[in-house]
N, C-alpha and C positions, 0 to 999 in steps of 0.2 A: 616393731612396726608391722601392719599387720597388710601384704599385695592387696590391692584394688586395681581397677580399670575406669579409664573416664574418655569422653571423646569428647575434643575440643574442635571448635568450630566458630568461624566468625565471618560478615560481611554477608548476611543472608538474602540483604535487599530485597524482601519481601516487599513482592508485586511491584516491579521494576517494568517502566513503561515501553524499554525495547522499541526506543525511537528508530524513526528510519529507515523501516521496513515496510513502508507503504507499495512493494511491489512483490511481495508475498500475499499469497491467496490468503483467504481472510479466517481460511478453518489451520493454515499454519501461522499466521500470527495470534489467533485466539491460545493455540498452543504454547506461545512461545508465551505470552503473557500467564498462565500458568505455570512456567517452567520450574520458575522461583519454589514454589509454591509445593507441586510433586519433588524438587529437592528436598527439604525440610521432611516431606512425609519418609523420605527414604534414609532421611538423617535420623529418623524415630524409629523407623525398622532396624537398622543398625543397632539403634542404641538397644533394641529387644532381642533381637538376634545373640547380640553378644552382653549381653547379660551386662553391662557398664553399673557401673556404682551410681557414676553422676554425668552430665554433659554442661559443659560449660559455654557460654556463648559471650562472643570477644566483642561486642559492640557492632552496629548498623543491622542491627536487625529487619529495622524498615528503610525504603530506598531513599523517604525525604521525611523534615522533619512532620509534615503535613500527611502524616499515614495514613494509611485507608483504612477504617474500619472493617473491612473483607479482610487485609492483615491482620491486624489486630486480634480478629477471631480464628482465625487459620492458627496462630501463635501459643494464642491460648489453647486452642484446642491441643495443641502437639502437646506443650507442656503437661496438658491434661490426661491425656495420653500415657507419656513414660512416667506420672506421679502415681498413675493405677498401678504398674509396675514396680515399684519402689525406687525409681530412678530418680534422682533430687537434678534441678539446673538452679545454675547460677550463673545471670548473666549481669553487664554491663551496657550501657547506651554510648555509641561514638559519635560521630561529627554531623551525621546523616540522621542520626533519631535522638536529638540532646532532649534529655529530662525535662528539660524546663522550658523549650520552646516549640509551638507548633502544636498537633490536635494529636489528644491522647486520650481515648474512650479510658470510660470508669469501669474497669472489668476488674475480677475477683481473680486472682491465682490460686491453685492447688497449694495443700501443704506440701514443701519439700521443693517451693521456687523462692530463690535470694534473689531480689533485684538491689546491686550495690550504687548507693544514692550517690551524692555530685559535692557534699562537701567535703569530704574526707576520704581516705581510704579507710576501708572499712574492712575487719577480720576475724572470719565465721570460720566453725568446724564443720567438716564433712565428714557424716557417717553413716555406717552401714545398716543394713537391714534391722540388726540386731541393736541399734544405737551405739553400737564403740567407734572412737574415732578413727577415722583415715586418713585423716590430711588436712592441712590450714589453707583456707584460700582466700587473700587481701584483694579487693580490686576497688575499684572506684570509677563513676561515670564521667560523661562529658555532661554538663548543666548546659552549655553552650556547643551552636556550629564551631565557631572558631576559637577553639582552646588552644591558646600560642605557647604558656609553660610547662615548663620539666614536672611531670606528676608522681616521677620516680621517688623524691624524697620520702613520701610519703608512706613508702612500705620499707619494716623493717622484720627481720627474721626473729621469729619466738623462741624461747627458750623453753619447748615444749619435744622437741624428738621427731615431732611431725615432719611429713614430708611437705613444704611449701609451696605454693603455687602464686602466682601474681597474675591479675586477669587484667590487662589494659590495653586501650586503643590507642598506638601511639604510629607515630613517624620516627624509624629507629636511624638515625647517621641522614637523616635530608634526603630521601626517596622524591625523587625528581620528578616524577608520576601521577604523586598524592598529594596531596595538599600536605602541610608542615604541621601537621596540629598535633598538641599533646609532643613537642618533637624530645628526642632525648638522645643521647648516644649508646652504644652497642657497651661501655665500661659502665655507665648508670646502670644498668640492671646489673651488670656482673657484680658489683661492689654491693646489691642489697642483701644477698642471704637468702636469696628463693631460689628453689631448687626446681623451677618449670615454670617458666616468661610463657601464658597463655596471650600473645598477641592479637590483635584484628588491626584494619585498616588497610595494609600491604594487600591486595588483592590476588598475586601467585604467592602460591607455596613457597616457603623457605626456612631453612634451618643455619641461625645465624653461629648458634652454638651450641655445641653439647657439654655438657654436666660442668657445670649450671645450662640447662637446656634454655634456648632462644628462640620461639617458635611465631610465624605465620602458617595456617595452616590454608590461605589464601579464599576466595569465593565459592559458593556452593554450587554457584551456577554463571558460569559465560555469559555476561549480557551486549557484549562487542566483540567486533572485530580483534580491539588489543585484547582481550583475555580468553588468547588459545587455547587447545587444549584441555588437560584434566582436569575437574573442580570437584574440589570433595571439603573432606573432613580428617582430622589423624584422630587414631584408635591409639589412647596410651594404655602401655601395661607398665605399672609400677609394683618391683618386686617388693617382700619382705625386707634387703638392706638396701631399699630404696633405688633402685637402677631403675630405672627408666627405658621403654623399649617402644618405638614410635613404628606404626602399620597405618598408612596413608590410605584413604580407600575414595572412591568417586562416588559421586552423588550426582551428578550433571545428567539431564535427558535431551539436551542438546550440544553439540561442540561447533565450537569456531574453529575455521582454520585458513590459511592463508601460502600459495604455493607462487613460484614464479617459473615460465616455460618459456624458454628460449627460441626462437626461430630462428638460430644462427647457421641453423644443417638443414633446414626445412622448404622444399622447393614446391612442393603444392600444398594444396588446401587440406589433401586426403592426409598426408601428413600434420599438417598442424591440426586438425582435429583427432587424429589417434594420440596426441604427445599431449592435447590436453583431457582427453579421456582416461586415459594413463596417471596423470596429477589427482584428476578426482576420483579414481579408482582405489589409489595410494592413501587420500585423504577419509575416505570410506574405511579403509584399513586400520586407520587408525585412530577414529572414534567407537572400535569395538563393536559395532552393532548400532552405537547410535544415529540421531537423523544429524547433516552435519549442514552449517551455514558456511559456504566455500568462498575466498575471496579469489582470484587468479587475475596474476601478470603476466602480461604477453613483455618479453623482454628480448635484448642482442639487435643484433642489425642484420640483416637479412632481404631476400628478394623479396617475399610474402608482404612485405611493410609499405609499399605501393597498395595492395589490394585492401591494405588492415585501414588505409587512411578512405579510401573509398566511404560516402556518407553513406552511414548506418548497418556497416559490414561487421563492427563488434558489435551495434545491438543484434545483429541476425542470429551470428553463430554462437551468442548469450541464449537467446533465446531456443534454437536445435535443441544446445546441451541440457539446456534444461526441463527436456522435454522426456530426455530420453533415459533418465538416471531416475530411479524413484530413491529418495530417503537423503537425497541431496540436491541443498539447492543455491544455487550463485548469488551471493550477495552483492556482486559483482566481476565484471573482464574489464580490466583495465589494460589499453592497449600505450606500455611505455616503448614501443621499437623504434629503434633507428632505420635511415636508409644505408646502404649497404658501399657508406664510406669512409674514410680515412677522416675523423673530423682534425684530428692532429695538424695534416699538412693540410686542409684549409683554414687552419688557423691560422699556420704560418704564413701562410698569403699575404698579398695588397689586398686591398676592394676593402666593401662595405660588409661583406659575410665575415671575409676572416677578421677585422677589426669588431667584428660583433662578439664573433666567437670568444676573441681574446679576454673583452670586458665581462665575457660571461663568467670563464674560468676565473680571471682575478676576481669577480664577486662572490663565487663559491668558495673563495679560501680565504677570504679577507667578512667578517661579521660587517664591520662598520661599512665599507663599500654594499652587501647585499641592504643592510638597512635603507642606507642611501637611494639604492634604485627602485627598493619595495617601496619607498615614501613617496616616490616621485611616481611611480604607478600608480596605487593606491588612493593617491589624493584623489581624483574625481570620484573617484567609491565611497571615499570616507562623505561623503557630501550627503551620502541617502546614511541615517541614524542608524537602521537595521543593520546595514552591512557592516559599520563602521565598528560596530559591536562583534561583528562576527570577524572582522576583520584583526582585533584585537587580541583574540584568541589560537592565532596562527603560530607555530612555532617555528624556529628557523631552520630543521629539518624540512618542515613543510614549503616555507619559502624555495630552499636549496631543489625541492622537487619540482616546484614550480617551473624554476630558471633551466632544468634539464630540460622539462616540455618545450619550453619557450627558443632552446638551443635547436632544437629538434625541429619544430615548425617552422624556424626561418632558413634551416639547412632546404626543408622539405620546400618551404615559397621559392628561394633564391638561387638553388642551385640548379635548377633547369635553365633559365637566365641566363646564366653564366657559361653555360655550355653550348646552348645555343648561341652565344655570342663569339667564344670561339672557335666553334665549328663555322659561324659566318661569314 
């Protein structure tokens, strides 16, 4: 058998709309909407750089099935790109760009691009410059968004010597995150006879298993809050008796990141803004150079938590910080602090606080009790359609932070009250 190199890559999301940043300057969200976009370009440097045989692309290439023609052409061009090079791709469509539904320009590809169709899995050789083969690779698309079966059967290993590869979008063991589609378990690939599970879908990196290798090599570019840190692509080197050697490398021109800063030792303002200058100095550090999209929580119970509830004291010093850090910029300050007591023994209490508190904690640890109290809040919400729909999409982590706020602000109404009643 004879070493090659390939770089595998999936979830491109080409021209991903980067909802939500309507309070970013307009020449940084112009950027960030290209961000997708100069990924891909630095995925084709890569692939010239290092001289790769082939790249393979694991599905969602575009962000919905309704593509933009601007993608479309960006894509094609890349492809067109590494085929002047002698670099072959072979990709697959996932849940977000299916074959058969949604707007797909009539564009020509380069020789030396495989797009694997949606009835079957389908199984081409990859070769080299010189036409000798390298390697087998079976993959097969999504035809539809919502592909609910095991697509695993459908690839079987050749009796060819070849090193195998299997190219598909799936949901491997129920990834709580992603949608189920195409789902299979971590022994369906093991039991096929491919020697390198090229995944998409999973959007972090992950390495479910080595030889027979089980790869996400995650998104190319952060487009939320949940997808921190580093986005890239893996560089595989496969030897001569076929060993497999994975070098992950980043592609991202923007990173998310998200830190929490306590005020529990914090007695002025000078201090809590050197402790969050500090988080985003650290969060600078560690996007390498790049511009970073920062979330920050103000957390703990503290004296400062009097001044933080003051109207419009976290927009203010949202606004300082952001004035004063260039190449970083706050997606948000979220002020979670407590005041600076015991909420324990006033739980234990008589009154209307502690009997509040109590129903709180049993709602946090009991699912069916939080549903119960979210229903009954809720309801005059659900009355407006809009919300009702937004409301629907809450999970019960969310909920569960909801109820902390909600523990927090009636600590903050009631217990002045209280105090003044016994000091009366």
């Amino acid at each position: 058998m004879r070493a090659f190199r390939f770089i595998h890559a999936a979830d491109l999301h080409l021209d991903s709309p980067f909802k939500g940043l309507a309070g970013l300057p307009d020449a940084v969200r112009a950027e960030l909407r290209d961000s997708t976009f100069a990924a891909l370009d630095r995925l084709v440097e890569l692939a010239l750089e290092q001289r790769v045989d082939f790249v393979l692309f694991a599905g969602d290439i575009y962000d919905a099935k309704e593509r933009s023609l601007r993608a479309q052409l960006r894509f094609q061009q890349a492809l067109k790109t590494l085929a002047e090079h002698g670099i072959a791709s072979y990709i697959i469509h996932g849940n977000h760009d299916p074959m058969q539904e949604g707007y797909s320009a009539k564009l020509s590809y380069p020789p030396g691009v495989h797009v694997f169709g949606c009835g079957r899995v389908e199984s081409v050789l990859a070769v080299d410059r010189s036409g000798a083969a390298l390697a087998r690779i079976s993959g097969i698309s999504f035809d539809r968004a919502a592909v609910t079966e095991n697509l695993t059967p459908g690839f079987r290993r050749e009796a060819d010597g070849l090193f195998h590869i299997g190219l598909l979008h799936t949901n491997v063991d129920g990834d709580g995150e992603h949608g189920n589609y195409a789902p299979c378990r971590l022994g369906d690939l093991l039991g096929r006879g491919i020697d390198y599970w090229a995944l998409g879908h999973i959007h972090t990196r992950r390495v479910l298993h080595e030889r027979p290798w089980v790869v996400y090599p995650g998104n190319i570019q952060g487009r939320h809050i949940r997808e921190q840190g580093a986005r890239g692509c893996y560089l595989v080197t496969v030897s001569e008796q076929g060993d497999a050697e994975l070098d992950f490398h980043s592609l991202d021109g923007w990173r998310w990141g998200a830190a929490d800063v306590s005020i529990e030792r914090l007695e002025t303002e000078q201090q809590l803004k050197q402790a969050l200058e500090e988080a985003m100095e650290a969060a600078m550090a560690e996007a390498e150079g790049r511009p970073v999209l920062l979330r920050l929580s103000l957390t703990g119970r503290g004296t400062l938590h009097g001044m933080l509830r003051r109207a419009g004291a976290v927009q203010e010093l949202a606004s300082a910080l952001g004035e004063e850090y260039a190449g970083i910029w706050l997606e948000g300050l979220a002020d979670r602090t407590g005041a600076p007591v015991d909420t324990g023994e006033l739980a234990a209490q008589s009154g209307f606080l502690g009997e509040l508190l109590r129903l709180s904690r049993d709602a946090a640890g009991s699912p069916g009790l939080l549903a119960e109290l979210g229903a009954d809040a809720f309801a005059p919400l659900e009355m407006n359609p809009l919300l009702a729909t937004l409301l629907k999409g809450v999970s019960e982590e969310e909920k569960r932070a909801w109820l902390i706020e909600a523990e927090e602000l009636a600590v903050d109404l009631l217990l002045p009250g209280m105090e003044a009643g016994r000091n009366g």
